[in-house]
C-alpha positions, 0 to 999 in steps of 0.5 A, a space after each residue: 500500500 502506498 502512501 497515496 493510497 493510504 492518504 485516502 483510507 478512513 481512521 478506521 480502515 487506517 487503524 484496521 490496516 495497521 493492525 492486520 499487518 502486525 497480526 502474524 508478526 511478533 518481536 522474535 522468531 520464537 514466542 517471546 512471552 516464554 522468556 519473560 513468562 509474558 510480563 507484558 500481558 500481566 496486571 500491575 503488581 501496584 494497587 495504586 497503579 493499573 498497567 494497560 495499554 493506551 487504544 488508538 483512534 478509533 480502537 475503543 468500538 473494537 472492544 464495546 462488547 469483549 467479556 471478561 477478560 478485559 476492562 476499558 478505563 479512561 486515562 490521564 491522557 486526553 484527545 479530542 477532549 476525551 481521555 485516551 481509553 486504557 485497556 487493560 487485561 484480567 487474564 490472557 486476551 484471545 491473541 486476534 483481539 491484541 490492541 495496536 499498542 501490543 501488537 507494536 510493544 517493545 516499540 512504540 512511535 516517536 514524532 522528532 519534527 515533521 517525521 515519524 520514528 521508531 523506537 525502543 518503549 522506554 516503559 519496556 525497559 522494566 518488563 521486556 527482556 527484549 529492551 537491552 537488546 534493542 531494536 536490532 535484537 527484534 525480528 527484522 521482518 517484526 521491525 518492518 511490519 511495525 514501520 508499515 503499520 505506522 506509515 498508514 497510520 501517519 498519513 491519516 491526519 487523526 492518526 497523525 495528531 494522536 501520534 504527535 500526542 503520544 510522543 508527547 506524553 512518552 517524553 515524560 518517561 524519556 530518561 534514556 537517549 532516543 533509539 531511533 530507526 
């Protein structure tokens, strides 16, 4: 899908189009929950904290009705004058219904100027194994799909003011030097 092409999709075909690239791709060639007995699909240990992943435009219709395994609750993080939905899981989630955030973890989007980057979640840093290698240590074919995805994303101007939102708000949690791509 070219950039052109992508300019004339919808928020939500934009969204749907990220995560159908991102659905048979995972960090490693292996299953990487099995090094960390999947830390990042585990509840906080904090009672004062709730750990989750923060959906993308759009993504909250996705999970309207999706049982007992997960919550939707508002975050501290508002856009368009709503707070950001934070899904967060009560127990393994069935894999096909993973949020775009998941799909994407250990990397996140980073807006430096007028262009979008990749980079190591520094939220990551605590949980995933997989942070101290970086992102050369990821799948090359994981790191791809991720910069596909993203690119779609980037040229829908909602996704696009979200993104530039979210580099925002990881600007809080940037006490390490960028790993750009």
């Amino acid at each position: 899908l070219s950039f052109s092409e992508a300019m004339h999709m919808t928020t939500k075909e934009a969204l749907l189009a990220a995560r159908g690239l991102l659905e048979q791709v995972t960090p490693l060639s292996t299953d990487c929950g099995a090094l960390c007995g999947a830390a990042c699909c585990q509840d906080s240990p904090d009672e004062d904290s709730v750990a989750g992943m923060l959906l993308f435009p759009e993504e909250a219709p996705l999970y309207a009705r999706q049982g007992a395994w997960m919550e939707l609750l508002p975050s501290h993080l508002l856009f368009a004058g709503e707070p950001v939905p934070l899904l967060t899981c009560r127990m393994p989630c069935p894999r096909p219904m993973r949020p775009l955030a998941c799909r994407l973890f250990p990397l996140v989007p980073f807006v430096k100027g007028d262009r979008l980057t990749v980079r190591m979640d520094l939220r990551a840093r605590p949980l995933c194994p997989l942070y101290s290698s970086g992102i050369a240590g990821l799948s090359p074919a994981f790191v791809s799909a991720v910069k596909s995805a993203l690119r779609l994303l980037w040229a829908d101007p909602v996704h696009r003011e979200y993104l530039c939102l979210l580099t925002e708000h990881l600007k809080e949690y940037d006490f390490l030097a960028p790993q750009d791509l």
